[in-house]
N, C-alpha and C positions, 0 to 999 in steps of 0.2 A: 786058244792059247792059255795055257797058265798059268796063275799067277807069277813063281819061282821063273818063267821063263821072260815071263813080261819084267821083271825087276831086275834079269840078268840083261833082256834087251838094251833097259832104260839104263845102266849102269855102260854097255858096249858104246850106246848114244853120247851118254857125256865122253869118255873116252875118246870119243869120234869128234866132239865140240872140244877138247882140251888141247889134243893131239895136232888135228889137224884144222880146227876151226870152221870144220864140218857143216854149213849153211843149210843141206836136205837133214841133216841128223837136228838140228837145231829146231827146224818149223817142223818133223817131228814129234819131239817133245815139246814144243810150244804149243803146240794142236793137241795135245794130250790134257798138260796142267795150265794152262791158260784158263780153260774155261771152269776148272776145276779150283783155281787159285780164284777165281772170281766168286764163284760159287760160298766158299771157305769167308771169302773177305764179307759176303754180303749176309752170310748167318751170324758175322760176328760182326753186326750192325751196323758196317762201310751201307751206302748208298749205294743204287748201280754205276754213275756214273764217277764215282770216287773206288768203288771195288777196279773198274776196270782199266782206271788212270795204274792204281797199284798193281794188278795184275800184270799191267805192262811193264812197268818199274822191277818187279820180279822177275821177268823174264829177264830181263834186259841185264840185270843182274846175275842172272846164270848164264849168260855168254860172256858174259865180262868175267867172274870169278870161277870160270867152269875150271880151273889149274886147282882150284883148293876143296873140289869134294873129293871127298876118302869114301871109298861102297864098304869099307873097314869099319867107319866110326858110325854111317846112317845111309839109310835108302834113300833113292834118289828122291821120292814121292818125300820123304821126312826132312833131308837138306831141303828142299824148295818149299814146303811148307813153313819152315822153322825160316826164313829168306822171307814169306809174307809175315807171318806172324813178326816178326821184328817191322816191317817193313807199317803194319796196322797200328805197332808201340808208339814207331818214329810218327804216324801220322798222327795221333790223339794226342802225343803231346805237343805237336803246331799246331794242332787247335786249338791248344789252351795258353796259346802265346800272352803274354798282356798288352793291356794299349799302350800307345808308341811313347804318354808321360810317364807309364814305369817302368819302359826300358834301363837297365842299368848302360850306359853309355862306356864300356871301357872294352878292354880285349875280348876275347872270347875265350871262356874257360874253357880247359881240359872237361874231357868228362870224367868222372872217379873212377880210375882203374880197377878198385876194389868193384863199383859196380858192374863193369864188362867183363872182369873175371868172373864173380859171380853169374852172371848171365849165363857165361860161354860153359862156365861148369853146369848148370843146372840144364843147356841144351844137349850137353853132353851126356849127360846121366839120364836123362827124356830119352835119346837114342838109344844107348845104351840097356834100358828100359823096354822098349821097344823091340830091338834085334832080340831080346829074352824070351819075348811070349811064344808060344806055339805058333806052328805054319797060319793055322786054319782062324788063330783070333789075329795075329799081328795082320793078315792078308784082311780081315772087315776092319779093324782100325785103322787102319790109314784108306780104308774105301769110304767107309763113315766118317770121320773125322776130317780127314786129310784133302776127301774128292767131298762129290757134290752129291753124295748117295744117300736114302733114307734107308730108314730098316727093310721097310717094305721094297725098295728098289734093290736093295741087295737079296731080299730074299729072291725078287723076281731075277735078278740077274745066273744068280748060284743055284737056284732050284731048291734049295733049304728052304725048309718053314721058316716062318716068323720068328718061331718062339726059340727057334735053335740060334736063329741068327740077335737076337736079343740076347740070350742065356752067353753065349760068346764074346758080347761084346762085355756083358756086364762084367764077365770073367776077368775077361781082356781087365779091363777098367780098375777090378780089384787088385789084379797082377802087380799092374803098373802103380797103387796107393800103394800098395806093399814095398816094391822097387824103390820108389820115391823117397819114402820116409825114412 
């Protein structure tokens, strides 16, 4: 299968979890980026058993909010990665909770809408980013980055050398500094 076909699949899948609350479309793609989401949480320094508490929390998350992906604004694989990656934010900062005498004792504040705005634009502009690169980089950027892939497992996957599947990414990677700024 490829890739364009697997990303139209995963796109039919949510569709199929929005629509009709599809429970075989769901473990699906939960048996897809589950261990994928795992993998993602524990290069970006989660523990195993703290990646896969979130992994869960992710998924769970994309049956609950599967009404609000757009395949317009980001790939299924980039909405559910950008779901952990916020999901890793949420967690670092309850790690750095204080102890319970310097709790501020009162309501609980709003969070700064300027900051969720800015967020939601700069996930935005990421996608957006993203959907811009060529078939052949955006398909190893979200296999590298997004899944649990090395260069070396993508090259064995693709049958691309090494140096092609490197040269690509790096591409990729300038693209999107470029895109970004």
């Amino acid at each position: 299968m490829t890739d364009k076909s697997d990303r139209s699949d995963w796109v039919a899948l949510m569709r199929a979890i929005r629509d009709h609350r599809d429970e075989a479309a769901f473990a699906e793609l939960f048996q897809h980026f589950a261990p994928k989401v795992k993998g993602f949480l524990m290069k970006s320094g989660s523990v195993a058993s703290q990646a896969e508490e979130c992994a869960q929390d992710v998924m769970a998350t994309v049956w609950q909010k599967a009404h609000l992906f757009d395949p317009s604004r980001a790939s299924v694989a980039t909405w559910i990665f950008t779901i952990a990656r916020n999901r890793r934010i949420d967690g670092l900062r309850k790690d750095r909770q204080p102890e319970p005498e310097d709790l501020f004792w009162g309501p609980d504040s709003e969070p700064d809408q300027a900051d969720v705005y800015e967020m939601q634009q700069e996930n935005a502009r990421l996608g957006r980013a993203i959907a811009r690169l060529p078939e052949a980089q955006r398909a190893l950027i979200e296999r590298a980055f997004f899944g649990d892939l090395t260069h070396r497992e993508l090259a064995a996957e693709t049958g691309l050398p090494l140096g092609t599947i490197k040269s690509r990414i790096r591409l990729a990677l300038d693209r999107l500094r470029q895109h970004m700024s």
